[in-house]
N, C-alpha and C positions, 0 to 999 in steps of 0.2 A: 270496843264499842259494845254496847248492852243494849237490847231493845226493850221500850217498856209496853204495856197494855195499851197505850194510847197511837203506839204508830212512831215516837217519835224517837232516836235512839241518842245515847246520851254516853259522854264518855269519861270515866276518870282520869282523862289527861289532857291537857291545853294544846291546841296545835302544837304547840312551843315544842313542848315536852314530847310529842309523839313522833317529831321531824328528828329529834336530838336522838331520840330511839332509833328509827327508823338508819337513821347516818353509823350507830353505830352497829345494829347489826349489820352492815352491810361494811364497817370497817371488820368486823370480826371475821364474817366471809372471806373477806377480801384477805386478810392476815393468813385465818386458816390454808388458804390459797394457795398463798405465796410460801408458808409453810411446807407445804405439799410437795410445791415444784423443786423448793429448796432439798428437800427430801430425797424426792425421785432423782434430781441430779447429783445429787451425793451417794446414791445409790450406782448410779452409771458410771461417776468419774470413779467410782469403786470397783467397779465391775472392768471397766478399761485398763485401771492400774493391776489387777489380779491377772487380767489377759497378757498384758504386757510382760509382765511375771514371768509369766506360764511360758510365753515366747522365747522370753529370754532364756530362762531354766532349759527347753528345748534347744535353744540353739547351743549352750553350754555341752548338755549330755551330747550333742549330734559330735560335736566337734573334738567331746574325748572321746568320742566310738570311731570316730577318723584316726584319732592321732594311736589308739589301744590299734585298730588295721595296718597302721603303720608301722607300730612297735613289730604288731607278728611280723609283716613284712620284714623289718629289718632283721629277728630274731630268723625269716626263715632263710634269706640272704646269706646269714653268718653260718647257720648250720651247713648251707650248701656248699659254701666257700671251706668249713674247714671239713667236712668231707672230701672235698678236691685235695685238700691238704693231705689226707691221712687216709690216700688211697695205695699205699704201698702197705699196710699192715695184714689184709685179709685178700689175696689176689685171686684164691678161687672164687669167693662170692662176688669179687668186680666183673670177672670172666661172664660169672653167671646174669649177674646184672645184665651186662652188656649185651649180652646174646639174646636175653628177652626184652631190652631195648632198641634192638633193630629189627627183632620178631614185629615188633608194634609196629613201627615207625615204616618198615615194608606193609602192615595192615593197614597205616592209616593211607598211604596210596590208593589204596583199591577201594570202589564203592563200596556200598553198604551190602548189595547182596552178594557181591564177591567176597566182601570180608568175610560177611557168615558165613558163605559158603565154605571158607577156608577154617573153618570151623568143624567141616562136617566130615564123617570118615567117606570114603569111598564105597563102601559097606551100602551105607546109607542115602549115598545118592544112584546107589544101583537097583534098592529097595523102591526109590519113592519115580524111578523110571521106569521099572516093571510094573508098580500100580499105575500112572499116569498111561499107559501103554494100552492097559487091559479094560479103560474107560472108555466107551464110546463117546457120551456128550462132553462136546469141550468145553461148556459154562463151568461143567460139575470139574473136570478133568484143570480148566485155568482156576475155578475156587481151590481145590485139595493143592496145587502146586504154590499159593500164595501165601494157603494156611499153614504149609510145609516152612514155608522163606521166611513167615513173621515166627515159627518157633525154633527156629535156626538164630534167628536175629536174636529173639529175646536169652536163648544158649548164649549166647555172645553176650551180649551185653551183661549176663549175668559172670562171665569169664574176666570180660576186662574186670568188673569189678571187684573180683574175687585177687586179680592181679595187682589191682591199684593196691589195694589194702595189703597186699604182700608185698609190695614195695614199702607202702608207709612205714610196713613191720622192718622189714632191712633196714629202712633209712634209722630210722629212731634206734634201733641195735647200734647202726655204725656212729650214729652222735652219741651213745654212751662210751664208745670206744673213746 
């Protein structure tokens, strides 16, 4: 619509013509629209199937990292079995075996501070009871005897460790045998 100098405004299109406009931009909108949604759900049911993917691929990889723990499993089964097999070849280092296998298995009976304590020489618990001795306050006298036990423990724990891995070492010797 155009206005002119007089007030009164005047339009180059006939109702007719302006309604048939009007209907179709509003079909265009409406198009564009539906466009849109068509889009965004093609976008989603895309995003769903790539999730599902991804689930799946997950469940796949979970289920050979099952079945590869199983294979070690069985691989460590067989080596244990044919070591039982082919325990008459080397009878000093069984002897040896054996005797730091009930070394343990006596340690693991005993608590924790007992263990470590079995750890510790004589020496050294005659030291750390002549200092506890020579302390008057018992806070300071119960802290220095606990900070004594946790480095006793952590000697230990660094011991088994040092023994696991020397076992591993024997084992893996006696399966190349």
């Amino acid at each position: 619509m155009v206005g002119t100098r007089s007030g009164l405004e005047t339009s180059p299109y006939s109702k007719e013509q302006q309604e048939k406009m009007v209907a179709l931009v509003k079909e265009n909108k409406e198009r564009k629209e539906g466009e849109k949604q068509a889009k965004l759900k093609a976008i989603a049911d895309e995003r769903a199937a790539k999730m599902k993917e991804v689930e799946e691929e997950m469940k796949k990889k979970e289920k050979a990292a099952e079945e590869e723990v199983a294979a070690e499993e069985e691989k460590e089964r067989m080596r244990i079995e044919s070591r039982e097999g082919s325990s008459g070849t080397k009878k000093d280092t069984d002897a040896e075996i054996e005797k730091k296998i009930s070394e343990w298995v006596a340690n693991l009976s005993l608590g924790e501070d007992e263990e470590a304590e079995s750890y510790v020489t004589e020496d050294e618990k005659a030291a750390l009871a002549a200092e506890l001795a020579a302390m008057t306050d018992p806070m300071e006298r119960r802290e220095r005897e606990d900070e004594q036990k946790l480095q006793w423990k952590l000697r230990m724990e660094r011991e088994k460790r040092r023994r696991r891995e020397e076992v591993n070492k024997m084992a893996a010797s006696v399966a190349k045998v």
